[in-house]
C-alpha positions in Angstrom: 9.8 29.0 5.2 7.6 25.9 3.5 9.5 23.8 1.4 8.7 24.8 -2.1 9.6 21.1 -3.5 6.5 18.7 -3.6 6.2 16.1 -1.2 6.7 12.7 -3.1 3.5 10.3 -3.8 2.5 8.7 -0.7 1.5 4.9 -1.4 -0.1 2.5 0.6 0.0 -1.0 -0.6 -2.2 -3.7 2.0 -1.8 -6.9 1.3 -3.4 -9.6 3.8 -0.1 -11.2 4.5 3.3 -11.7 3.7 3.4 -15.4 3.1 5.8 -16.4 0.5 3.4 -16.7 -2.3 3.9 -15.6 -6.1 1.2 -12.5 -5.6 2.8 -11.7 -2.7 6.3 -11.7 -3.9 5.1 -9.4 -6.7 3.8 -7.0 -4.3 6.9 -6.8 -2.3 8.5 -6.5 -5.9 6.2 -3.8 -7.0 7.1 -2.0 -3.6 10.5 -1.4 -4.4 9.8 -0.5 -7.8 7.9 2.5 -6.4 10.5 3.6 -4.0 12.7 3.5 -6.7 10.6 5.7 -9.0 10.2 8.3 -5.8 7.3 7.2 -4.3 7.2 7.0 -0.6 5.9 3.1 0.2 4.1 1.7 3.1 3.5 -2.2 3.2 0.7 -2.6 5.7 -0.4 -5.8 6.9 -2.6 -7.2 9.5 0.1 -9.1 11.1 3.6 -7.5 9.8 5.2 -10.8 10.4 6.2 -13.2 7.2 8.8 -14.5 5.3 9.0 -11.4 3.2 9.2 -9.0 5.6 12.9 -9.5 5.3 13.1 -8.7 1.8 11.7 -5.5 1.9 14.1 -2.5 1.7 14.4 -0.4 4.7 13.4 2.6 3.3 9.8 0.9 3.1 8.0 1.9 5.7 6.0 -1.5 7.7 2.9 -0.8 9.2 1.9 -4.1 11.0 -2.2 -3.3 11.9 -1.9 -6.0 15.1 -5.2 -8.1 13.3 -5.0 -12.1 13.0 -7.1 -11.7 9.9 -7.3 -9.2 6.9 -11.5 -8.9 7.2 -10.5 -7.6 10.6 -8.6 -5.1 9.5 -10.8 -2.8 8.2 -10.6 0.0 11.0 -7.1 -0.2 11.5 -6.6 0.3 7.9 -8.9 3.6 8.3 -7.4 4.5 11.1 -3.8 4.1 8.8 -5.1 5.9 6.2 -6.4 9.0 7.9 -3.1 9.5 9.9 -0.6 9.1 6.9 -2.9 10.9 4.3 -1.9 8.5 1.6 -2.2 9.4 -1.8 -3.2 6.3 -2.9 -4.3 3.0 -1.3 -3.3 -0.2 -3.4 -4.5 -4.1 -2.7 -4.8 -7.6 -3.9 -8.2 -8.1 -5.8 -9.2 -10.5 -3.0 -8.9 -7.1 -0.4 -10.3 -4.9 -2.3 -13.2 -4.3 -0.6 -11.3 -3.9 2.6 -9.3 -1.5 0.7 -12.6 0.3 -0.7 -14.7 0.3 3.3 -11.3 2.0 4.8 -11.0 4.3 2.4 -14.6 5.3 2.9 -13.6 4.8 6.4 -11.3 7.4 6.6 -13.6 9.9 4.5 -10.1 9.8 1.8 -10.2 11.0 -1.6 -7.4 8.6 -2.6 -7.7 6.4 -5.9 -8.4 2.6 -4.7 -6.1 0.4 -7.1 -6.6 -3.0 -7.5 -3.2 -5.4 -7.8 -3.3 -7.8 -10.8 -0.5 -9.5 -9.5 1.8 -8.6 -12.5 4.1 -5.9 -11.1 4.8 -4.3 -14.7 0.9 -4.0 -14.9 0.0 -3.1 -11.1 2.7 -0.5 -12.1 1.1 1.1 -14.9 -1.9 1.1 -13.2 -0.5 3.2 -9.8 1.1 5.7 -12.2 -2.2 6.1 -14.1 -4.2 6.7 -10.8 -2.3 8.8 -8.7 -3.2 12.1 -8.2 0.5 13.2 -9.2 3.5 11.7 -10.3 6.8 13.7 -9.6 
């Protein structure tokens, strides 16, 4: 018997690396404050290595896309997107059009947020897009 009980907002958040850098720390900020509100979080990167890979809870689900350079990414992202079925696909400004081609990509009908690097802000902003909120 199907679970009757909605299956919690999948989120994708790319970012092109995990350097220790203030936008990047915000991210991995904004991450857990998603998990935290019930959203089910994927950090994908093109190389899943980084100083703040450590930091991220393990309930955060790492997808490391085996690229050397975010521009490169752009089909393994599709290829990402398509398989989990995210519900929503989030990125720094700078990769938003690599967010925007693997969305098209993967022919998804997921919202495209762009991250502002202010995680109270990039917050608002994934609550306001996503298809549904439980």
């Amino acid at each position: 018997m199907p679970s009757l009980t909605p299956a919690p907002l999948a989120v994708a958040l790319f970012l092109p690396d995990l350097g220790d850098r203030p936008g990047r720390r915000v991210a991995v900020d904004l991450a857990h404050r998603l998990l935290r509100a019930g959203a089910a979080v994927d950090v994908v990167a093109p190389m899943g290595g980084g100083p703040l890979r450590a930091a991220l809870d393990p309930a955060i689900g790492q997808i490391d896309l085996a690229k050397r350079h975010a521009a490169t990414s752009v089909l393994a992202l599709a290829r990402v997107v398509a398989e989990r079925q995210h519900g929503l696909l989030a990125a720094p400004r700078e990769a938003g059009w690599i967010a925007r081609a693997a969305l098209w990509l993967a022919r998804s009908d997921a919202p495209m947020v762009a991250l502002a690097g202010d995680a109270a802000a990039d917050f608002a902003a994934i609550r306001a897009a996503a298809p549904r909120w439980d």
